[in-house]
ZAMARGU-4260 file (C-alpha; in steps of 0.2 Angstrom, whole numbers, plus 5000, padded with zeros to 4 digits):
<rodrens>
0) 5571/5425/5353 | 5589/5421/5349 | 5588/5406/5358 | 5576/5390/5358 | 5565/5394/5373
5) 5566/5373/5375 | 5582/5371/5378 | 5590/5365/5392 | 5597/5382/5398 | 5602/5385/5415
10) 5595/5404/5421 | 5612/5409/5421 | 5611/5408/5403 | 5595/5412/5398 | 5596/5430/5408
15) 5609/5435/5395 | 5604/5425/5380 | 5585/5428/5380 | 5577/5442/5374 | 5590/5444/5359
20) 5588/5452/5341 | 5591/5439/5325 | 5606/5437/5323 | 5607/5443/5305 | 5623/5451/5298
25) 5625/5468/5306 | 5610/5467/5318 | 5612/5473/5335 | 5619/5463/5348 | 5603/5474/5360
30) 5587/5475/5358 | 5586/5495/5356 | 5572/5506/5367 | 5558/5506/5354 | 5552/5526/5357
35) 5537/5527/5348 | 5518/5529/5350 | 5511/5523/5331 | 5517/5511/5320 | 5514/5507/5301
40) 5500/5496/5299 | 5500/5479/5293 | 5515/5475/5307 | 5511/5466/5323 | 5510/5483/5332
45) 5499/5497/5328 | 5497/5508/5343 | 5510/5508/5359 | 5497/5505/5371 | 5496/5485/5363
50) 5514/5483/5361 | 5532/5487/5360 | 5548/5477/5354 | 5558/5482/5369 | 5541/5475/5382
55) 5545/5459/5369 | 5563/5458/5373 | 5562/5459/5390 | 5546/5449/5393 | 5553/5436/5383
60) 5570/5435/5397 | 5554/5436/5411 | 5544/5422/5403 | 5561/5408/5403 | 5568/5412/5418
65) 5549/5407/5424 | 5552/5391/5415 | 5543/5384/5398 | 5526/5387/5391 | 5523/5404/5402
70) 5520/5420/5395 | 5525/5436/5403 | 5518/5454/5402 | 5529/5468/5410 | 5520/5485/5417
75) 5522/5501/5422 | 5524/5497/5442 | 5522/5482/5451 | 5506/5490/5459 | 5498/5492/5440
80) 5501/5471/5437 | 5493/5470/5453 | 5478/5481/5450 | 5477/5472/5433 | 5477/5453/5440
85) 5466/5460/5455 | 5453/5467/5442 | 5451/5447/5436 | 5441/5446/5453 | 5421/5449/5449
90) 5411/5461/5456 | 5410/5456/5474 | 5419/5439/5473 | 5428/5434/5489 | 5447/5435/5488
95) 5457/5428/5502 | 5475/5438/5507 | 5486/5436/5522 | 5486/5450/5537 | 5506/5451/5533
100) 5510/5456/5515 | 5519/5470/5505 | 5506/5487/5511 | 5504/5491/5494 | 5494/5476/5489
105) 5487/5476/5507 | 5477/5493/5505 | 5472/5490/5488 | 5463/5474/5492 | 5456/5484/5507
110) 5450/5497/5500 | 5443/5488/5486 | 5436/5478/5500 | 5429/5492/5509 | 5419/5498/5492
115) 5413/5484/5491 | 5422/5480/5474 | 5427/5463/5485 | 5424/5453/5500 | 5440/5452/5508
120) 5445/5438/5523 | 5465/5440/5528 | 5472/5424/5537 | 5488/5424/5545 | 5503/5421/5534
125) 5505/5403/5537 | 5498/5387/5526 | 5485/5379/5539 | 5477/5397/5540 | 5479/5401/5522
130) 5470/5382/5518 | 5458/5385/5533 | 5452/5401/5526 | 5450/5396/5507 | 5431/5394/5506
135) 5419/5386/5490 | 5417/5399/5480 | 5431/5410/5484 | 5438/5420/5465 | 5456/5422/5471
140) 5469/5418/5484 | 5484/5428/5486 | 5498/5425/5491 | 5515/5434/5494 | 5528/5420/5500
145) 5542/5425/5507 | 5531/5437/5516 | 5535/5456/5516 | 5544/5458/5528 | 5542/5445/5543
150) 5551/5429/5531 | 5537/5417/5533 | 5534/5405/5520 | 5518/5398/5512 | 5518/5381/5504
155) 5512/5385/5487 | 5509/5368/5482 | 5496/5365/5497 | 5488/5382/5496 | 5485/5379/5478
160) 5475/5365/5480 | 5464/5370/5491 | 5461/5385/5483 | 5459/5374/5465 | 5446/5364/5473
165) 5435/5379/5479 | 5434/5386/5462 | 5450/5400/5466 | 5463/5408/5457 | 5481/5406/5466
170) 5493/5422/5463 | 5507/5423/5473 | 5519/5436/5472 | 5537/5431/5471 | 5546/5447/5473
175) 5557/5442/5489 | 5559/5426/5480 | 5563/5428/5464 | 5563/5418/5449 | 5578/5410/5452
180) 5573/5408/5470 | 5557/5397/5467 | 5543/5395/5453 | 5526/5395/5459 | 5517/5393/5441
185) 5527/5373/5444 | 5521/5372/5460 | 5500/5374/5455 | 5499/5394/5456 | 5489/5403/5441
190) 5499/5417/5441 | 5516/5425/5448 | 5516/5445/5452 | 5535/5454/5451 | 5538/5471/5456
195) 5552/5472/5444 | 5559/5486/5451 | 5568/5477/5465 | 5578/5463/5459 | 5574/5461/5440
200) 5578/5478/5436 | 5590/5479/5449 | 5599/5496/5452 | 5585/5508/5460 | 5581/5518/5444
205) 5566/5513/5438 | 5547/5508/5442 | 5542/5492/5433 | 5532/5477/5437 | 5528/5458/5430
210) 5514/5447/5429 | 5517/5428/5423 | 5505/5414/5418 | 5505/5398/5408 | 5487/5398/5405
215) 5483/5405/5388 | 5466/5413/5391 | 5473/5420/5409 | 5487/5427/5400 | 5474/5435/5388
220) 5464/5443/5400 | 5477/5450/5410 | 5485/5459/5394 | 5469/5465/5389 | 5467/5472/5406
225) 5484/5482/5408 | 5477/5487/5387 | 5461/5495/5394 | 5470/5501/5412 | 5483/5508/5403
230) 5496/5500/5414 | 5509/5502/5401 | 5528/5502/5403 | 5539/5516/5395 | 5552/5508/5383
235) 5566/5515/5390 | 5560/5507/5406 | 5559/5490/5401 | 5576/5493/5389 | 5584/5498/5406
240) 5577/5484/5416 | 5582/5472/5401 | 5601/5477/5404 | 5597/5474/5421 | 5593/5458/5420
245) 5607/5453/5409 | 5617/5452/5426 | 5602/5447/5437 | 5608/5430/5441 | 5627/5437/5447
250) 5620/5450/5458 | 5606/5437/5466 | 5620/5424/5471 | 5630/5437/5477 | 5616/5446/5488
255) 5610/5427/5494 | 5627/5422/5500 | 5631/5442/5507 | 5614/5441/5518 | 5615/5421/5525
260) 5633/5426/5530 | 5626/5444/5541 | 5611/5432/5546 | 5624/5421/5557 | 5633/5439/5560
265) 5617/5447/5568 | 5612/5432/5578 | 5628/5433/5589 | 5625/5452/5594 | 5616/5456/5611
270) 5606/5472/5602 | 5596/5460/5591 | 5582/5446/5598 | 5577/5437/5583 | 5583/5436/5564
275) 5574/5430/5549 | 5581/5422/5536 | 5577/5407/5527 | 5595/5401/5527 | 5596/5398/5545
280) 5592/5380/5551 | 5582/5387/5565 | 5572/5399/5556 | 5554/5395/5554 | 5553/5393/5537
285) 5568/5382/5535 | 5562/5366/5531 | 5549/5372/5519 | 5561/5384/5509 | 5574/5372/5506
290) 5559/5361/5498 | 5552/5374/5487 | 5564/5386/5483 | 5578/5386/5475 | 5590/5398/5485
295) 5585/5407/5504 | 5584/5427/5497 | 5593/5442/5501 | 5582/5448/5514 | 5585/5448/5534
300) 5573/5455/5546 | 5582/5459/5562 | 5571/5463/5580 | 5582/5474/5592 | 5581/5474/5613
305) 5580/5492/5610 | 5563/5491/5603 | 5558/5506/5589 | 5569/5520/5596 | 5584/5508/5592
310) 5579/5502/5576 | 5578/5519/5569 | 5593/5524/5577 | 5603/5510/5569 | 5595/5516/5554
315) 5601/5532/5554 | 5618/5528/5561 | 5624/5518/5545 | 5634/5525/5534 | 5636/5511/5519
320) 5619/5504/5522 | 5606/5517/5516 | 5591/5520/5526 | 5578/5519/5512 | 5561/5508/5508
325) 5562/5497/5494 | 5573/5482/5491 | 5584/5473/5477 | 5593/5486/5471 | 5614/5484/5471
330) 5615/5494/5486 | 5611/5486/5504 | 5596/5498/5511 | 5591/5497/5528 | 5572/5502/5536
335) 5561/5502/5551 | 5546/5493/5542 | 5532/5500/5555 | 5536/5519/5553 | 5525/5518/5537
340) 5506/5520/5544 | 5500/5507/5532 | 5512/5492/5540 | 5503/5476/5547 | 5498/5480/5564
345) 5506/5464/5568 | 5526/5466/5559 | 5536/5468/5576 | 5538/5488/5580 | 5557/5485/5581
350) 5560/5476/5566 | 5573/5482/5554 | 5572/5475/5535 | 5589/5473/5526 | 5590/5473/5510
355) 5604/5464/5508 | 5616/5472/5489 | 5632/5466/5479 | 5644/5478/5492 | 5660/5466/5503
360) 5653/5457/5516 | 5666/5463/5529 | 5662/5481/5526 | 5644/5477/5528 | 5644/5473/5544
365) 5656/5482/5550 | 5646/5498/5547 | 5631/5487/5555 | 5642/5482/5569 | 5645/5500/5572
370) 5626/5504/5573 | 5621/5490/5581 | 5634/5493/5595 | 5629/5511/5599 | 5613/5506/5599
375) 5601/5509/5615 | 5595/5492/5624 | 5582/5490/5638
</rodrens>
């Protein structure tokens, strides 16, 4: 690293500073995309499946934005972190989830569950059911905070502590959140999941994902599990998500300030019922988000009068939005969560997630205006 992990470096800084060659006389100002499967023995490398200098560099940027004394390992997809830190769970240990969370996690928990891999209780995505639910005994609680895509927030501190005391494992995944939106490895969680692919990475071209501890022996573990699962990121995956980074912190304040300003917008149109996000000083989760995190996202969940047919209709009425799934990439993308079979039962039929991207304000909501005024109401 170019730059003493230790120092008092604001994230701003460290996004472009980390992760640097030496600065020797003619070295590279980048950390180049490292394509090779073998190396010469006697390095710290010998096989790619271990290692690569360009999972270094970017890992080393993940790990300080995370804050000092973590350890970062990047992988192939968020889902391959999370099958790797969902393998730490023994043979039938009980892990505790929430009924809302990204689907992805969801069914893999479930079917695991289902198996009998694990014993599986979901509690609603709220603290008191989350600490209600934590049982002596239980391996692993995870969380996902804000929640994917309903907005509620978990207090991480609280949840950790109960889960600490009955022997579990806290993960909470932190995609919607960031690390420059909170730090749950501060707040008493074991281990922080990223899909990198949304905001990391940042411009919708690639599939990585991040898992970050403090614990040594954690950290151990987990690598020798994305090792032996073969979880591996390409290196001109991670070289592409390291350049991504580099303007990670622009692109975040950006986003935030865009999707707390349509927040207010959508809440003054008669199509919409309700708004989420964490910015607003009705919103649910206010209170706690302004406690534990650092900045309120770039996600708004709006519910239209008009139900499904006018969520998917605003959806395909855009024109600078994109109606797409994922979220965090530079471009503002725009979906009816529900439409995907595997959705919580319980995310609202007409809900619309906006993924809020780096694009003028005023011509966001201008072509959302437009859709939201054509749309059909009860």
């Amino acid at each position: 690293m170019a730059v003493d992990p230790s120092a008092p470096l604001a994230p701003a800084t460290l996004a472009v500073a980390a992760g640097r060659p030496a600065r020797d006389p003619g070295a590279p100002v980048n950390t180049p995309p490292v394509l090779s499967s073998t190396f010469a023995a006697g390095g710290p490398v010998s096989y790619a499946r271990v290692g690569n200098p360009t999972w270094t560099a970017l890992e080393e940027v993940l790990a300080a934005l995370e804050g000092p004394g973590t350890r970062a390992l990047s992988f192939a997809s968020g889902m391959a972190g999370i099958s790797a830190v969902a393998s730490l769970v023994p043979v039938g240990g009980l892990v505790i989830g929430q009924t809302v969370a990204y689907s992805g996690t969801r069914s893999l928990l479930g079917r695991w569950a289902q198996s009998g891999r694990i014993r599986l209780v979901e509690a609603s995505p709220s603290t008191d059911a989350l600490v209600a639910a934590v049982t002596s005994g239980a391996a692993m609680v995870w969380l996902e905070t804000p929640t994917n895509p309903t907005l509620d927030v978990i207090d991480i501190a609280r949840v950790s502590e109960a889960a600490h005391a009955a022997g579990a494992l806290v993960v909470v995944d932190s995609t919607f959140a960031t690390p420059l939106g909170q730090r749950p490895l501060d707040l008493g969680a074991d281990i922080v999941v990223h899909s990198a692919t949304k905001y990391l990475a940042g411009h919708s071209d690639v599939l990585l994902g991040a898992v970050v501890v403090r614990d040594a022996d954690l950290a151990e573990q987990v690598s020798q599990n994305r090792i032996l699962g073969g979880g591996i990121p390409g290196p001109m995956e991670a070289w592409i998500a390291l350049r991504g980074l580099r303007t990670f912190p622009l692109r975040w304040e950006r986003a935030c300030a865009s999707a707390a300003e349509l927040a207010v917008r959508c809440q003054g149109h008669p199509a919409v019922t309700r708004v989420r996000h964490l910015s607003l000083p009705d919103d649910p989760g206010h209170a706690l988000a302004a406690r534990q995190m650092a900045s309120f996202g770039a996600i708004v969940s709006v519910e239209l009068a008009g139900g499904p047919s006018a969520a998917e209709a605003v959806a395909g009425a855009t024109r600078v939005w994109l109606h797409a799934t994922s979220l965090g990439g530079v471009e503002s993308t725009l979906e009816r969560r529900r439409r995907w079979p595997e959705e919580s039962p319980e995310v609202p039929d007409g809900l619309l997630r906006l993924s809020v991207g780096i694009e003028d304000v005023e011509d966001l909501w201008a072509d959302l205006s437009r859709a939201l005024d054509a749309a059909p109401r009860p």
